[in-house]
C-alpha positions as CSV (number, residue, x, y, z in Angstrom):
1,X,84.9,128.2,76.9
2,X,86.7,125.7,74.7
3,X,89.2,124.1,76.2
4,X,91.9,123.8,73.2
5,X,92.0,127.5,74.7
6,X,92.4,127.0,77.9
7,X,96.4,127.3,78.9
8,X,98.3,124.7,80.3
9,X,99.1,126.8,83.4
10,X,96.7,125.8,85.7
11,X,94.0,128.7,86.6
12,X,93.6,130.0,90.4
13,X,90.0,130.8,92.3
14,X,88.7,133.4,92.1
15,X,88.3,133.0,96.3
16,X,92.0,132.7,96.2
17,X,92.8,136.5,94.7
18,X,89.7,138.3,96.7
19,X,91.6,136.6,99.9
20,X,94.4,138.6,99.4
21,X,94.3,141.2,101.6
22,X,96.4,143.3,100.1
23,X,94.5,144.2,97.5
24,X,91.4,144.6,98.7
25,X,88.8,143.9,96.3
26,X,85.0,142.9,97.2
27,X,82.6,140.9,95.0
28,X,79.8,142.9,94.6
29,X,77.3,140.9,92.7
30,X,77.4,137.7,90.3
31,X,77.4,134.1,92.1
32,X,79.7,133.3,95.4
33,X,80.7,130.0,93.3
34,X,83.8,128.6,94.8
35,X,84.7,126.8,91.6
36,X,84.9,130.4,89.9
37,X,88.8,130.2,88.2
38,X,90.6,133.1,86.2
39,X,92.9,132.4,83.8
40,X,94.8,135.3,83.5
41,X,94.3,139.5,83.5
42,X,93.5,141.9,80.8
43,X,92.7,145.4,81.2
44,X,90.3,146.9,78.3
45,X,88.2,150.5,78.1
46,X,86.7,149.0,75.0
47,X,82.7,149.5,75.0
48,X,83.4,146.2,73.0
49,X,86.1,143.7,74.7
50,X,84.8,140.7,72.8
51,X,87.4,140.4,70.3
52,X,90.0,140.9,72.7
53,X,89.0,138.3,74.9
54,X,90.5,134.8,74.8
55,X,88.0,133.3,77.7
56,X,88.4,132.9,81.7
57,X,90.6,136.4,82.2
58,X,89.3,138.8,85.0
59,X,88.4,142.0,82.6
60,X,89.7,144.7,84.4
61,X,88.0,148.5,83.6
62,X,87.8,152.2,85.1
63,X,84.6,153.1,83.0
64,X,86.2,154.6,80.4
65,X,84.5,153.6,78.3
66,X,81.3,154.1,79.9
67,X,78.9,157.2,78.3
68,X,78.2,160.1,80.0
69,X,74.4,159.3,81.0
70,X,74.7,155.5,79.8
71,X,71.6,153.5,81.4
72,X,70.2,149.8,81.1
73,X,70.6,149.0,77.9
74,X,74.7,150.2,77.6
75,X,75.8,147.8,80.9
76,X,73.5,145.2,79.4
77,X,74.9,144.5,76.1
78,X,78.3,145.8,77.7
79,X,78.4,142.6,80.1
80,X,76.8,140.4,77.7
81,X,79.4,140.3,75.3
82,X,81.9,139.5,78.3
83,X,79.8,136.4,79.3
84,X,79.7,135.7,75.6
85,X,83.6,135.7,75.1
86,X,83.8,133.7,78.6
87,X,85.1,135.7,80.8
88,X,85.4,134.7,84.5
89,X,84.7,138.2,86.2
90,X,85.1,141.8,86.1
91,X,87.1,144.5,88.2
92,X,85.6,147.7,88.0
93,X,88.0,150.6,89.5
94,X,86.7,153.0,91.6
95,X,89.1,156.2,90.2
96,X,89.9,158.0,88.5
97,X,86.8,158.1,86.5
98,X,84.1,157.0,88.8
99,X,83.7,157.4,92.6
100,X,81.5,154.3,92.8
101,X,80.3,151.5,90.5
102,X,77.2,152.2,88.6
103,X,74.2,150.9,89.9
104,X,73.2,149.8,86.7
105,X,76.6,147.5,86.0
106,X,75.8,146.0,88.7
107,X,71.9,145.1,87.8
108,X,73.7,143.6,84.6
109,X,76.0,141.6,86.6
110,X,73.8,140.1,88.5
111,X,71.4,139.3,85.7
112,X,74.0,137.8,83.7
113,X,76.1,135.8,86.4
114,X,79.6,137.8,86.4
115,X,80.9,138.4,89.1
116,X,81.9,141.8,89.3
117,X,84.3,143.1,91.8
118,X,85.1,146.6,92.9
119,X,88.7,147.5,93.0
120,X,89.8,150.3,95.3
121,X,91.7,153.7,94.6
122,X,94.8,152.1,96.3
123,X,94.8,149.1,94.1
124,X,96.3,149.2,90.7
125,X,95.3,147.3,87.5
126,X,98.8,146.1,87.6
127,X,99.3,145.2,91.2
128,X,95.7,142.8,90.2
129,X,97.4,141.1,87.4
130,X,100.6,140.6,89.4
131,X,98.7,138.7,91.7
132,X,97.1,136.9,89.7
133,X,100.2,135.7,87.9
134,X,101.9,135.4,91.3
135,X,98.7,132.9,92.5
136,X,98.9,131.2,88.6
137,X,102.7,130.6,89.5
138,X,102.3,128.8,93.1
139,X,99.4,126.7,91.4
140,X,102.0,125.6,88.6
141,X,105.2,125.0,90.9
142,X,102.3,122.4,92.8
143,X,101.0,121.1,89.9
144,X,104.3,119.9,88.8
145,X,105.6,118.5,92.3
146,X,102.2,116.8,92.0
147,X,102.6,115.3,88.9
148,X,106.3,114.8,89.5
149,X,105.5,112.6,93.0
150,X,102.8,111.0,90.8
151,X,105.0,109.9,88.2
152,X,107.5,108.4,91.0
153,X,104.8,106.6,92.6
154,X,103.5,105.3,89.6
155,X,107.6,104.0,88.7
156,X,108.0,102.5,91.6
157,X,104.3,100.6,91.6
158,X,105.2,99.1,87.9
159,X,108.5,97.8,89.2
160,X,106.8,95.6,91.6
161,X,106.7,92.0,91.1
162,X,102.7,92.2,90.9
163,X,102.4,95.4,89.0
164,X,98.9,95.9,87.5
165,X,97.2,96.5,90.8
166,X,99.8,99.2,92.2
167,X,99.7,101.2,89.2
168,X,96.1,101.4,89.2
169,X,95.9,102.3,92.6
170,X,98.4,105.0,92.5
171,X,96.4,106.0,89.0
172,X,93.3,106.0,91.2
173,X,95.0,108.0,94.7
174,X,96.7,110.7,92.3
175,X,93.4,111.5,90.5
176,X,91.0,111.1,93.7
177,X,88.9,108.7,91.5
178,X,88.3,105.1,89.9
179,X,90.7,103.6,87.7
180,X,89.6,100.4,85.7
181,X,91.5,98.2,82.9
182,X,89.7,97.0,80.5
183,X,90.4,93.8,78.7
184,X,90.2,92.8,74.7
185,X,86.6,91.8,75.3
186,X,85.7,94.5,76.9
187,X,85.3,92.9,80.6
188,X,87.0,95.1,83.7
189,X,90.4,93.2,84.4
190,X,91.3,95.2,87.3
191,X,89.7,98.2,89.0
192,X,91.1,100.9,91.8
193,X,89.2,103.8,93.6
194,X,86.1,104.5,94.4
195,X,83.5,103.6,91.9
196,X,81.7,105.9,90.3
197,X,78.0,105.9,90.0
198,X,76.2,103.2,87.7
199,X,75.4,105.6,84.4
200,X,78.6,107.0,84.5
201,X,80.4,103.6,85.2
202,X,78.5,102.5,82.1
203,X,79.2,105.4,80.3
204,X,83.3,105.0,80.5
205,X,82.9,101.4,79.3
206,X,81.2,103.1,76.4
207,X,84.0,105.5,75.8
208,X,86.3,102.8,76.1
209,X,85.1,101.4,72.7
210,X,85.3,104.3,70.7
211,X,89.6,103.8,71.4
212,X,89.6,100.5,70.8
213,X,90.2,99.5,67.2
214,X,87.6,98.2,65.4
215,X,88.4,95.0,63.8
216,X,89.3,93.8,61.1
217,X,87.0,93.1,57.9
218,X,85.9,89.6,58.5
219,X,87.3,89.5,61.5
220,X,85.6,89.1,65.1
221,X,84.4,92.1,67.7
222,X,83.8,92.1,70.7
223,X,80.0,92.0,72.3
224,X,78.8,95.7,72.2
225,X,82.5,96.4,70.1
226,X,81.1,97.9,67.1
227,X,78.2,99.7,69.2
228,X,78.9,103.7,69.5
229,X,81.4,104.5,67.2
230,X,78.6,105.7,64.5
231,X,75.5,105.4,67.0
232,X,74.5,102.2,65.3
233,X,76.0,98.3,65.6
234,X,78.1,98.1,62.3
235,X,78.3,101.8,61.9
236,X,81.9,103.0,60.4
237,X,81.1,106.8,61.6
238,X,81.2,108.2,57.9
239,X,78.5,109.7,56.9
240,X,76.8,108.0,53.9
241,X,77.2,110.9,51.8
242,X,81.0,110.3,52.3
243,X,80.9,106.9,51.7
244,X,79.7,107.2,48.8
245,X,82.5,109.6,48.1
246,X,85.5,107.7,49.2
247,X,83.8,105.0,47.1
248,X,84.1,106.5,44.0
249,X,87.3,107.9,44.7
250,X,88.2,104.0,44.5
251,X,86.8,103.4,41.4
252,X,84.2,101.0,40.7
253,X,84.0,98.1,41.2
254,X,82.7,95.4,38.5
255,X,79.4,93.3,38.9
256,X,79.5,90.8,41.7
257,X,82.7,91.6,43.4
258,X,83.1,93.3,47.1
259,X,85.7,95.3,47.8
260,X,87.2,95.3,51.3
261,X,86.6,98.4,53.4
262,X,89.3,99.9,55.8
263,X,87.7,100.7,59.3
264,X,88.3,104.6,59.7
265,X,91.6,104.0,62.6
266,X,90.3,104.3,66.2
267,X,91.5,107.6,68.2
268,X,94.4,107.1,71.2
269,X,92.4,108.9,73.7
270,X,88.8,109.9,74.4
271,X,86.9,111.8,77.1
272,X,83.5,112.9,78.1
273,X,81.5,114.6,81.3
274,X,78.6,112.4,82.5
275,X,76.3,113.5,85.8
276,X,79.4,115.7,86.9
277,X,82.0,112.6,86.6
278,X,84.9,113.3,84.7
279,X,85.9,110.6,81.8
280,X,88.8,109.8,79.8
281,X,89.9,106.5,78.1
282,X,93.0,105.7,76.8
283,X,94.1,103.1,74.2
284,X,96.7,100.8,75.3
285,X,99.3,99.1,72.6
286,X,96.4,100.2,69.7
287,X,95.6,96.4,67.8
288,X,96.2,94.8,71.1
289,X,92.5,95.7,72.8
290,X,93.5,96.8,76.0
291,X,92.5,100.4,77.2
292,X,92.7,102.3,80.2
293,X,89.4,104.2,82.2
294,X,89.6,107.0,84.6
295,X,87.0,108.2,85.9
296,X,87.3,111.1,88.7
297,X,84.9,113.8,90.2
298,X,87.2,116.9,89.2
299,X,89.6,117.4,86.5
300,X,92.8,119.2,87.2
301,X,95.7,120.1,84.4
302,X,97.9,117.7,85.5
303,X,95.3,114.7,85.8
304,X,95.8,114.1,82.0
305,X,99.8,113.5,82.4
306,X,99.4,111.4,85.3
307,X,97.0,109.1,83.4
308,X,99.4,109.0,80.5
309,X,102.4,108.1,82.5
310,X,100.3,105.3,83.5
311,X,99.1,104.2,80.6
312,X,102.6,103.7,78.8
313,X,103.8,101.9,82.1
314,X,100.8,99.8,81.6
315,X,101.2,99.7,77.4
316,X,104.5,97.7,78.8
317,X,102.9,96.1,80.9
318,X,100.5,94.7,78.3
319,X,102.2,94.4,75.7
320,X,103.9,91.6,73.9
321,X,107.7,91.2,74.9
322,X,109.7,92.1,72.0
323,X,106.9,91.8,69.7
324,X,109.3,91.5,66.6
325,X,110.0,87.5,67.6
326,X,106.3,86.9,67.4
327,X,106.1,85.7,64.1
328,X,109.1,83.2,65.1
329,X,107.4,82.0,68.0
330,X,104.3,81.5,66.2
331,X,106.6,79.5,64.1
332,X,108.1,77.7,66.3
333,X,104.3,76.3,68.1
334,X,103.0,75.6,64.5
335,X,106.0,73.1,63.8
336,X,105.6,71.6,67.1
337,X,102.2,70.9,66.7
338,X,102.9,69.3,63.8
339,X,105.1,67.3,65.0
340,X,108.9,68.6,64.3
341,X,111.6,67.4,67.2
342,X,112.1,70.4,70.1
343,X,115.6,70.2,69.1
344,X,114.9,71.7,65.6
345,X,112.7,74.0,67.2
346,X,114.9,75.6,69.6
347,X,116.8,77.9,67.0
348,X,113.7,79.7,66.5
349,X,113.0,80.7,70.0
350,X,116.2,82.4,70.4
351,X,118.6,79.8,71.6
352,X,119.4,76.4,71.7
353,X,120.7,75.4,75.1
354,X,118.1,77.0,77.9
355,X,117.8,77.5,82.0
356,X,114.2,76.4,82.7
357,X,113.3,79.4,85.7
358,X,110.5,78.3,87.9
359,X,109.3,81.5,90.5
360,X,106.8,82.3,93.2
361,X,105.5,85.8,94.1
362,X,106.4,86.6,97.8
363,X,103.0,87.2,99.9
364,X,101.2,85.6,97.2
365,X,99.6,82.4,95.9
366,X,99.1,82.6,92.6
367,X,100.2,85.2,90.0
368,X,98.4,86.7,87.4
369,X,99.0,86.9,84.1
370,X,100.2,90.1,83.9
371,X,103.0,90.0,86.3
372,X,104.2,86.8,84.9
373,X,104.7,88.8,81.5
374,X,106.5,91.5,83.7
375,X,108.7,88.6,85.0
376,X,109.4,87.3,81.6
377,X,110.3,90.6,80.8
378,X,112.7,91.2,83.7
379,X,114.2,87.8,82.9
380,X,114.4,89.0,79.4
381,X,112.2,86.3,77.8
382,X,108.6,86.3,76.6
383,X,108.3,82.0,77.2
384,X,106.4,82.3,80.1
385,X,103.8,80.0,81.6
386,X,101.9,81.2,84.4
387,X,100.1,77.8,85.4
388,X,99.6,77.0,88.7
389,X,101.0,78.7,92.0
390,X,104.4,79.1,90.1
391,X,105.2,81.2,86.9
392,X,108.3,78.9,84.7
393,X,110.3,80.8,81.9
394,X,112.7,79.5,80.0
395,X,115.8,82.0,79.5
396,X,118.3,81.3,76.9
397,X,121.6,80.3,78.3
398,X,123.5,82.9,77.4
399,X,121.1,85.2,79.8
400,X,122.5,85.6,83.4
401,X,119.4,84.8,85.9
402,X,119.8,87.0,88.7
403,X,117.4,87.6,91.9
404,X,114.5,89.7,91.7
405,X,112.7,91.6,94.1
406,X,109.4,90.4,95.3
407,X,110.1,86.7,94.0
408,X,111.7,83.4,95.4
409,X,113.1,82.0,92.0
410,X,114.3,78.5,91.3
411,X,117.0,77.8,88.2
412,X,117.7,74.6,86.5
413,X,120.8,73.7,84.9
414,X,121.2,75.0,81.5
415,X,119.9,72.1,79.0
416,X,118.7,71.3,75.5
417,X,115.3,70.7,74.3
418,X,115.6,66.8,74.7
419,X,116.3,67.6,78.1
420,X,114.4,70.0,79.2
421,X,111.6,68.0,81.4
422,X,114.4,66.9,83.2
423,X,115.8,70.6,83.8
424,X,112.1,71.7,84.9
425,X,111.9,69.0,87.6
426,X,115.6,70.2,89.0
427,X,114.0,73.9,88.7
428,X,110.8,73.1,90.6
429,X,113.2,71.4,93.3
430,X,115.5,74.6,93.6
431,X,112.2,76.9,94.3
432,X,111.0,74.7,96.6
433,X,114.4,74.9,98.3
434,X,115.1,78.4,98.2
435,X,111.4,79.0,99.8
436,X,112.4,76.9,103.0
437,X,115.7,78.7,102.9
438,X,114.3,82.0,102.6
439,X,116.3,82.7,99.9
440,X,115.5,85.2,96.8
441,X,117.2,82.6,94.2
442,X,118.9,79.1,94.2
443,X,121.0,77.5,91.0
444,X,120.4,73.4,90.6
445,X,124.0,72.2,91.3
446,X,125.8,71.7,87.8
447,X,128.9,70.6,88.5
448,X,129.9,66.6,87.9
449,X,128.5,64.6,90.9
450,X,129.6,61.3,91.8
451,X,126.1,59.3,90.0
452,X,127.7,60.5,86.5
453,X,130.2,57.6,87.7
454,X,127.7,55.1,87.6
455,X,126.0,54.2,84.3
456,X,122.4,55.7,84.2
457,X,120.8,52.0,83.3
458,X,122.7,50.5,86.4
459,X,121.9,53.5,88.4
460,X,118.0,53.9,87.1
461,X,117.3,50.0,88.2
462,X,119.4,50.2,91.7
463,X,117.1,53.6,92.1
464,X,113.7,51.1,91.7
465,X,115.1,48.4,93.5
466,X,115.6,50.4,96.5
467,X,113.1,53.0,96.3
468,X,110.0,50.0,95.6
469,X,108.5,50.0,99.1
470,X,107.0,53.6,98.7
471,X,107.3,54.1,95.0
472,X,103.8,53.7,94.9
473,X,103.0,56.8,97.4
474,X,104.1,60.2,95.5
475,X,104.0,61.8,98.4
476,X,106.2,59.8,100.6
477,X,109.0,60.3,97.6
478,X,108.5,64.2,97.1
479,X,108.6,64.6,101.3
480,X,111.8,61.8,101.3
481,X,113.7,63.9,98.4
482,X,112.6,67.0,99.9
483,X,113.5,66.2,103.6
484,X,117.6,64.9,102.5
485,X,117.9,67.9,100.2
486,X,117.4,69.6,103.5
487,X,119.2,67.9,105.5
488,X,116.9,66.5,107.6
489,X,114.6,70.4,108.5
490,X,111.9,69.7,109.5
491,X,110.7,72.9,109.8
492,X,112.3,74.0,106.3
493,X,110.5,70.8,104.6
494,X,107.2,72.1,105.8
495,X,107.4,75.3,104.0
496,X,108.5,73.7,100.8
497,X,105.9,71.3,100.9
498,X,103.5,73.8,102.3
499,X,102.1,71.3,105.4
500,X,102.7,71.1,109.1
501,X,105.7,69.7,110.5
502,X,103.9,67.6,112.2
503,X,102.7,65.7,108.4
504,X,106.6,65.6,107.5
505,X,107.2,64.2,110.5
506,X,105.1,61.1,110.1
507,X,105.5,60.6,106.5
508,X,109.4,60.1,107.2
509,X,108.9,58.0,110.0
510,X,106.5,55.9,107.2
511,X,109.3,56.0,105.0
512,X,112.0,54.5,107.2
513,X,109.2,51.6,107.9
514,X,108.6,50.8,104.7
515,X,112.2,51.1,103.6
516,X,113.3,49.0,106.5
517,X,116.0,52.1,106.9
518,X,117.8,54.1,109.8
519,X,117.5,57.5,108.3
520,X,119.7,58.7,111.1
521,X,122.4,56.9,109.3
522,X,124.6,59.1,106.8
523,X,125.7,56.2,105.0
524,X,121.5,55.5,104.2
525,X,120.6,59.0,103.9
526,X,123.5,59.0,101.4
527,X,122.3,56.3,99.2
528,X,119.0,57.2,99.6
529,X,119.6,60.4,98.1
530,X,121.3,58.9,95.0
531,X,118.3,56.6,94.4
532,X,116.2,59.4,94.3
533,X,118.4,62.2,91.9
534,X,117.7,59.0,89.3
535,X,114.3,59.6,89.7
């Protein structure tokens, strides 16, 4: 049965509606098949209910139409044509015509694979088909909490700071199978489930490439890109005949010169049945590459919705930030690489004055790309650089940086391009405070402090002078800085530096050696600290 006619209601069992015992039917031949579902009901007498028929209804009949003396042959080509028009079983009812079901209807049942089932004088046509609408009705009320709950789940899993993952393992939980994301070139960039079996696994990644758009001409594909589209590498999926055609619909072109050919545009969405696994592949952000697998051992109506609420959550999640400022930003890296001032290049990138944001994902070490792009996006900026163990955006000034759940976030004072560097180092300083705080966001003090007293020439060579014993020892300065802005935590400088106590211990008591110092003394602790903020 095709399934542009199958309704969107989802079909019940056929085990579900000869359960109910108040109607009382009984298979009486055709397969026990638990997957057997009806669409709907439709009583006929018709010797001929093919036209009639839509596909999967449970044909309901009294023999009306049946002959007086019909044999074999009548049944025969009377059941084909119900197994040709798709039907899912028959009812025969057992008055007022016949006392019992012909012999010979149920030979043809039997040899054709219908169930049939016998209907008693109690039960009417129309207390059948009320069931079955009653059973179709409870299957679409949980269908929809289903997908409803799904949808929730799948919310919720794309607000988290690390979002890819959760989605696909909702994805994956909702549909009872393997969800996989596949990347421009073509390699799995995150999977969820249970992983299907080898040819079918193969057999998605296949499918993937008939939804990803083909490149363009002179452009480069991906390995295998090009492959499966027209069953040959560098096939369009026209056939020649229509090539030719399109061709000289163009007009001809003169001696020597080569016309550029549009690639045919890529479908959204594909599927496809392999060794009983269910597949389906969906185009995420279409020019972009990415595309979304599913593969799952049964499909159910609302399957299809719950993998396209995931794959728009995860066409966000993909996808370029406010993809109209690409060009500008594009813009804005050529002239710096060519050598224009930042200052000149700031205008372009949305702002001139900027907070340089520097964040950490709780419960995690390093963050991938894609949540840093969801970061960015909650911070309402696509400059993002995911480097290290910490993701730092710049957010024009004008933007209010507020705390986010699932990340510690560290904000420098708002600053122009010439000082920028500067504002990244105060940034880095407020993370690494707010994470031996325990705190979900901490500003850089910008208020005027007592060194804008002091000139910054006087106050950069004081900062040398003093700080010369263990200049030469980065780590002795970073645990020193890290240690006053603390006040003295031992325990809180540990986390920020990630080592033992034990390590911050020793490298103060190095420090006050070297320096010659009592760093029990405010007064040194004081003027220590206003060496180092020069630094």
């Amino acid at each position: 049965m095709p399934d542009s006619m199958v309704p969107p209601t989802p079909p019940v069992s056929l085990e579900a509606l000869l359960a109910r015992a108040d109607l009382g039917l009984r298979r009486i031949a055709g397969p026990e098949d638990p997957g057997t579902v009806v669409h709907g009901a439709h009583t006929s007498e018709m010797a001929d209910p093919y036209p009639y028929l839509l596909g999967g209804e449970l044909l309901l009949s009294a023999g009306v139409h049946v002959p007086e003396g019909a044999g074999a042959g009548y049944f025969d080509a009377y059941v084909s044509r119900i197994v040709a028009a798709g039907g899912a079983a028959l009812g025969f009812g057992l008055a007022p015509v016949h006392k019992a079901v012909p012999g010979a209807l149920v030979e043809a049942c039997e040899m054709h694979g219908l169930p049939l089932l016998e209907v008693p004088p109690r039960t009417t046509f129309s207390a059948v088909a009320r069931a079955v609408w009653q059973l179709m009705a409870q299957a679409r009320t949980a269908e929809l909490r289903r997908v409803t709950e799904a949808q929730q789940s799948l919310a919720t899993a794309a607000a988290r700071p690390d979002p890819l993952r959760p989605v696909l393992h909702q994805l994956a939980q909702r549909t009872d199978g393997w969800a996989v994301l596949f990347a421009p070139d073509t390699t799995e960039l995150a999977t969820a489930g249970t992983t299907p079996p080898p040819g079918a696994r193969q057999a998605l990644t296949d499918l993937a490439e008939v939804v990803r758009p083909a490149p363009a001409a002179g452009g480069h594909a991906s390995p295998g890109a090009r492959k499966g589209r027209g069953g040959a590498p560098g096939a369009t999926g026209v056939p020649p005949l229509e090539q030719g055609r399109e061709r000289g619909r163009a007009g001809a072109a003169a001696p020597g010169e080569r016309r550029p050919v549009t690639p045919a545009p890529a479908p959204t969405t594909a599927s496809d049945t392999v060794d009983g696994t269910h597949l389906a592949a969906y185009s995420l952000n279409p020019g972009h590459g990415y595309v979304l697998g599913v593969a799952s051992p049964h499909r159910t109506p609302g399957d299809h919705t719950i993998a396209s609420v995931a794959a728009a959550l995860l066409s966000l999640l993909t996808g370029r930030h406010r993809s109209g400022t690409a060009t500008a930003h594009s813009s804005a890296l050529v002239r710096l690489l060519l050598g224009a001032p930042p200052e000149d290049v700031a205008p372009l990138l949305g702002g001139e004055r900027w907070h340089v944001v520097h964040a950490r994902p709780d419960g995690r070490t390093a963050p991938d790309p894609l949540a840093a792009s969801a970061l960015g996006a909650a911070l309402g900026s696509a400059l993002v650089d995911p480097a290290g163990e910490a993701v730092r955006v710049l957010v024009p000034a004008d933007r209010p940086v507020e705390p986010l759940p699932g990340w510690t976030l560290g904000v420098g004072t708002a600053a122009a391009p010439p000082d920028l560097p500067d504002a990244d180092t105060r940034a880095a300083r407020a993370l690494a405070r707010a994470r031996a705080s325990r705190v979900p966001l901490l500003r850089h003090g910008d208020r005027p402090a007592l060194a804008d007293l002091v000139p910054p020439h006087d106050a950069e060579a004081h900062a040398r002078s003093l700080l010369a014993p263990i200049a030469a020892a980065p780590a002795l300065t970073d645990t020193l800085r890290t240690w006053l802005s603390l006040h003295g935590s031992w325990d809180r400088t540990a986390v920020a530096l990630s080592v033992h106590r034990n390590t911050v211990r020793q490298r103060i008591a190095r420090c006050a050696a070297l320096l010659e110092a009592d760093l029990d003394d405010p007064d040194v602790r004081m003027e220590l600290w206003f060496a180092l903020r020069g630094t």
